[in-house]
DOTI-619828 format. One record per residue (C-alpha): x, y negated, z; residue in one letter; residue number from 1. Coordinates in steps of 0.001 Angstrom, whole numbers, m for minus. Each point is the difference from the previous one (the first is absolute). Example, Ala and Ser with C-alpha at 12.3 -4.5 7.8 and 13.67 -1.06 7.14 Angstrom:
c1_c2_c3_marro_firo
12300_4500_7800_A_1
1370_m3440_m660_S_2
END
This chain:
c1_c2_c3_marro_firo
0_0_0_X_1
2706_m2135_906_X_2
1499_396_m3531_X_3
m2932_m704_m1180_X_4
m346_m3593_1611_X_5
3052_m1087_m895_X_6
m350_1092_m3749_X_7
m3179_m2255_65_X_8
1483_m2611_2301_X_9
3059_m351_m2850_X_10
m2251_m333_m2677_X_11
m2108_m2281_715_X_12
2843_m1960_1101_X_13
1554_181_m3646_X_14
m3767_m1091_m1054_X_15
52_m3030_2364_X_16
3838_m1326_m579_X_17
m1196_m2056_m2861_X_18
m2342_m2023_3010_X_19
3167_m432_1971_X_20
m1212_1969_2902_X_21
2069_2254_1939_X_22
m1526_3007_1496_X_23
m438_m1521_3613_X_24
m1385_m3165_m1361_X_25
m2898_2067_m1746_X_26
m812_2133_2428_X_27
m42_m3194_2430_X_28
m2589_m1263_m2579_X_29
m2360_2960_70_X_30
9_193_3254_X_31
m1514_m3161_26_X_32
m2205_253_m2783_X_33
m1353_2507_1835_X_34
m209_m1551_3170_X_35
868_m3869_41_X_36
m492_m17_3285_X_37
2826_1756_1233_X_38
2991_m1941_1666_X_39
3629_438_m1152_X_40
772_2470_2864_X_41
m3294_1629_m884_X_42
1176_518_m3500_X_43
3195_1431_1446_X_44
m1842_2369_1783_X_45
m2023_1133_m2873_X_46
2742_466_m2248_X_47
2429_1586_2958_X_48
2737_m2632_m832_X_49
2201_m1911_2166_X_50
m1104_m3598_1004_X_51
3117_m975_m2028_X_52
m264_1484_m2973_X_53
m3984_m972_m142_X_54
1345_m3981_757_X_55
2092_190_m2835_X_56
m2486_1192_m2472_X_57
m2557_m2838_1396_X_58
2660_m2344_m749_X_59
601_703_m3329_X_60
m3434_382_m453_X_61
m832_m3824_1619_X_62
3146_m690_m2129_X_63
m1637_1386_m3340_X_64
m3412_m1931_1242_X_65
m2015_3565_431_X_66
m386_m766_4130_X_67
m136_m2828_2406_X_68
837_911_3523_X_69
m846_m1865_2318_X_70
516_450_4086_X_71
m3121_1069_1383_X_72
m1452_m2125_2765_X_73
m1050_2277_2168_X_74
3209_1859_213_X_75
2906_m2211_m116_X_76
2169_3460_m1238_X_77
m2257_1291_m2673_X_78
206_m1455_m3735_X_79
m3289_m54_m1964_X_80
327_747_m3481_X_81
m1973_m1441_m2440_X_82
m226_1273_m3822_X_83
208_m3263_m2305_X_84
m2262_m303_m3313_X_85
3173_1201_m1787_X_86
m403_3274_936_X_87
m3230_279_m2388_X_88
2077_m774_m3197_X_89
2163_3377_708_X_90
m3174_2150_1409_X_91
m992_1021_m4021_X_92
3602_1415_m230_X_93
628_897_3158_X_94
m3704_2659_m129_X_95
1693_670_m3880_X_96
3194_1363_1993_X_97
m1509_1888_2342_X_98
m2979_1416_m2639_X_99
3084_1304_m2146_X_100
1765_1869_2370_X_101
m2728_1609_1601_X_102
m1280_728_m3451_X_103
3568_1844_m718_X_104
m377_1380_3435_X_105
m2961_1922_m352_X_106
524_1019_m3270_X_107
m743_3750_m795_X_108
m1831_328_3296_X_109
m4171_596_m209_X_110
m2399_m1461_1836_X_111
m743_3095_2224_X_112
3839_299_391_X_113
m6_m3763_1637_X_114
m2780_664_1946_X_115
1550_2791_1599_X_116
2972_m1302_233_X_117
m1674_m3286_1899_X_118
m1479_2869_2123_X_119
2698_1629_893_X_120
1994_m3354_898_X_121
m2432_m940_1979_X_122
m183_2525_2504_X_123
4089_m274_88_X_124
m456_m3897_727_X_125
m2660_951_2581_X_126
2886_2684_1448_X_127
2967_m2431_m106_X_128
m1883_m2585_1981_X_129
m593_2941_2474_X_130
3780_335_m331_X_131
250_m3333_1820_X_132
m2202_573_2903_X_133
1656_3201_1423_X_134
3345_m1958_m147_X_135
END
């Protein structure tokens, strides 16, 4: 699975180079697509990244003009993150990217296939998480 991931994770890199975005700095950015209200530590979290290494993708993002962060008010610490209107000029070809490789992903595999296969990982993801609580 592993193998896997990082196949995918290098393609669509090669997919999104022309952007300019590293593979930090995009995953930073669907993380808060996804969720825009998440924090920068929250993003950290999500990703399971070092605050560091999350900081410097925000700051090349705020540098490219994808994020604004901000310090939030209520927490003197935290940085809020906010996605600029810039970030909906590379959406199209960022969805293009990610529509490709799955599309090369899945290729040869049939629909029952998938579903059990999404079966099948799902009971694993249910079992790692179980993993965690008898630690």
């Amino acid at each position: 699975m592993d193998e896997i991931s990082r196949a995918a994770r290098r393609a669509f890199d090669e997919r999104t180079q022309p952007i300019g975005l590293h593979r930090t700095q995009w995953r930073v950015l669907a993380q808060l697509i996804k969720d825009p209200s998440l924090n920068q530590s929250d993003v950290a979290r999500q990703l399971e990244l070092e605050s560091a290494t999350v900081g410097l993708a925000v700051s090349a993002l705020c540098n490219q003009g994808y994020i604004i962060r901000r310090r939030d008010l209520s927490d003197g610490r935290a940085w809020q993150l906010e996605l600029t209107k810039k970030v909906e000029d590379i959406l199209p070809e960022l969805r293009r990217a990610a529509d490709a490789t799955h599309e090369k992903l899945w290729a040869g595999v049939s629909p029952a296939q998938k579903r059990s296969l999404t079966d099948v990982l799902a009971i694993m993801s249910a079992n790692a998480r179980g993993l965690l609580s008898d630690a």
